[in-house]
C-alpha positions as CSV (number, residue, x, y, z in Angstrom):
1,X,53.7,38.1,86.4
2,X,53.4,41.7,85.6
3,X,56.8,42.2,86.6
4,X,58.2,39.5,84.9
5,X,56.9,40.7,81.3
6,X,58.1,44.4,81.8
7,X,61.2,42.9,82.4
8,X,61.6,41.1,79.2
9,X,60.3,43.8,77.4
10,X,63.0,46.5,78.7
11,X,65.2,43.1,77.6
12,X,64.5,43.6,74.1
13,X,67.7,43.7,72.5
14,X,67.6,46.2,69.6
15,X,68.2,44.4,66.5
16,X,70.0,45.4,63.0
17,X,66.5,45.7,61.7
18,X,65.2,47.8,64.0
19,X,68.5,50.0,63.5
20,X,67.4,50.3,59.6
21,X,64.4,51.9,60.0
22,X,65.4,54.8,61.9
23,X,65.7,58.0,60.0
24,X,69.5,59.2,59.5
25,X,68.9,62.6,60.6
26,X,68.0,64.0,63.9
27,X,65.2,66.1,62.0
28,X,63.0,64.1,60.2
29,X,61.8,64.4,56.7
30,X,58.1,64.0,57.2
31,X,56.3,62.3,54.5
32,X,53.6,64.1,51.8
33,X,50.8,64.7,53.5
34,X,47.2,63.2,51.8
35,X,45.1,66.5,51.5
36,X,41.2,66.3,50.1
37,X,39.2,68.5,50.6
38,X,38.1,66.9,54.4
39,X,41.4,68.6,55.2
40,X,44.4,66.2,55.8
41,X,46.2,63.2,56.9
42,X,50.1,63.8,58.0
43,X,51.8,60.8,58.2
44,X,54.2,60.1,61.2
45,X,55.6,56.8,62.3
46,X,55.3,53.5,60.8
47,X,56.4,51.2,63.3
48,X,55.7,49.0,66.6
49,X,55.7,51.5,69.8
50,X,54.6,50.8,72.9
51,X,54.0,54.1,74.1
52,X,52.6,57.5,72.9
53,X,52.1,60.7,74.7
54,X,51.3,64.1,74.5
55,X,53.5,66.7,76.2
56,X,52.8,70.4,77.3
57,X,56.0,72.3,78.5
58,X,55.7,75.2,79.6
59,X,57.8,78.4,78.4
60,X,61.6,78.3,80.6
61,X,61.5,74.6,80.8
62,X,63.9,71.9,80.4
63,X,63.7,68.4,80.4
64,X,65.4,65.4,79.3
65,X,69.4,66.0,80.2
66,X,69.6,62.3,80.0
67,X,69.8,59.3,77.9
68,X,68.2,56.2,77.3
69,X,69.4,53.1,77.7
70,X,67.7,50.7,74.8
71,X,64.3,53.0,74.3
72,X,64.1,55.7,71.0
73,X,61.6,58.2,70.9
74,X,59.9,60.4,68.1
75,X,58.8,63.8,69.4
76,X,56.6,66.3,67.1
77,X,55.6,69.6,67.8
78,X,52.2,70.3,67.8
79,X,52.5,74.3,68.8
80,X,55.6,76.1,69.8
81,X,59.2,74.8,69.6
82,X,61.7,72.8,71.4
83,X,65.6,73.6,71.3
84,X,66.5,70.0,71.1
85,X,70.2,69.5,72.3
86,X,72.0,66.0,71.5
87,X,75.4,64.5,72.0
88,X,76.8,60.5,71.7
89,X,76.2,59.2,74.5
90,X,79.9,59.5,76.7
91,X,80.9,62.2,74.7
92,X,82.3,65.5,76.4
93,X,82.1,68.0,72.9
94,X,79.0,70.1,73.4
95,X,75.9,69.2,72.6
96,X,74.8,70.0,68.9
97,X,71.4,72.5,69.2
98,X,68.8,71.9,66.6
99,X,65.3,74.3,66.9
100,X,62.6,72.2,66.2
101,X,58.9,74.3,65.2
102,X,55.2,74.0,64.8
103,X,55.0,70.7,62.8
104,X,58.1,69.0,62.6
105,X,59.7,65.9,64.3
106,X,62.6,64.6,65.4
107,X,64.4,61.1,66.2
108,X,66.4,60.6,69.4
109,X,67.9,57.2,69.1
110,X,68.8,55.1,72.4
111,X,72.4,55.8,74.0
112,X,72.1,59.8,72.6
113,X,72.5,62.6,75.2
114,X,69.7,64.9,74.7
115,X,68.0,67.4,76.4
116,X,64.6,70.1,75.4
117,X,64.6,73.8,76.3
118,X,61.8,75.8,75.2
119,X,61.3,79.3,74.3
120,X,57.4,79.2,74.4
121,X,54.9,77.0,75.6
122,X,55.2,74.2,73.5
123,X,53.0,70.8,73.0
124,X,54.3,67.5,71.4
125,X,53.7,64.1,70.9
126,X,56.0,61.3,72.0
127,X,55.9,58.0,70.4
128,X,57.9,55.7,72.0
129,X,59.6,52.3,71.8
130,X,59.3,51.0,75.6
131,X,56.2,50.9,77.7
132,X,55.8,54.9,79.7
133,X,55.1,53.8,82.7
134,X,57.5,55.1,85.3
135,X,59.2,52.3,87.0
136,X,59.8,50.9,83.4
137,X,61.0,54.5,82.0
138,X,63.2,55.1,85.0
139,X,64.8,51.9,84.6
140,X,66.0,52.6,81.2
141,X,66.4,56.4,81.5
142,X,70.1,58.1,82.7
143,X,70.2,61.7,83.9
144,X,73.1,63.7,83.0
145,X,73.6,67.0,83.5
146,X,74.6,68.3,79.9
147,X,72.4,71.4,79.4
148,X,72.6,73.5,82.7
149,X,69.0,74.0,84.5
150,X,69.8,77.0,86.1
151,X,67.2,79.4,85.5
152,X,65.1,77.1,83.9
153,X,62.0,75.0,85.3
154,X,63.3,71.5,85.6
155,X,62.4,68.5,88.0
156,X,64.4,65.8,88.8
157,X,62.9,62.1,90.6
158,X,63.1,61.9,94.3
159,X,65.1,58.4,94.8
160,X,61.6,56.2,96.2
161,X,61.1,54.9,92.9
């Protein structure tokens, strides 16, 4: 049964209306922030997700180099930075870099090439579409090899999955 209902959620189609509430840019334009004198409240994301996770890279590493099949993901930077690469999916031009710091977020839309080096150690949230769990991430997920991972510290999944 288990099975059967992370199936039909990696078969959510992704509709028009869905597609509308993405951001247009890759870097998003965070909202105001509501600041009182208890400090503040930094709005994020306003929509159904399935997953969120918190992220520590450390400085030399690289993931992503892949692309999703139907899931998007918001990632925001908590402390450090991420040089965020990204390319249409199937596209050979080089990947467009974008440096992404200490409190700002980016979109990463489903069927987008993208891949994260970063300078210094560097923690960030993920909010996600699709469930985390691996068997359901690997299922969606396609590794490419657009940003080159020599000299940096990368992993990529033995095959047992």
């Amino acid at each position: 049964m288990l099975l059967f209902l992370k199936k039909l959620l990696m078969s959510e189609k992704i509709t028009n209306k869905e597609k509308s509430l993405w951001p247009d840019e890759i870097l998003v334009n965070l909202e105001k922030p509501f600041v009182d004198d208890r400090g503040y409240i930094q709005p994020l994301v306003d929509q159904m997700m399935k997953s969120a996770v918190m992220i520590e890279s450390k400085k030399g590493s690289l993931r992503a180099n892949h692309y999703h099949k139907t899931d998007w993901h918001y990632c925001y930077v908590i402390s450090g930075s991420i040089e965020y690469f990204h390319r249409p999916t199937g596209s050979k031009q080089d990947p467009e870099k974008i440096i992404v710091k200490n409190s700002q977020m980016i979109f990463t839309p489903p069927m987008v090439d993208h891949a994260m080096k970063f300078p210094s150690d560097t923690l960030f949230l993920t909010l996600s579409r699709n469930p985390r769990d691996q068997k359901t991430y690997e299922e969606d997920v396609v590794r490419i090899d657009m940003v080159n991972d020599k000299d940096s510290i990368s992993w990529k999944p033995d095959n047992s999955l």
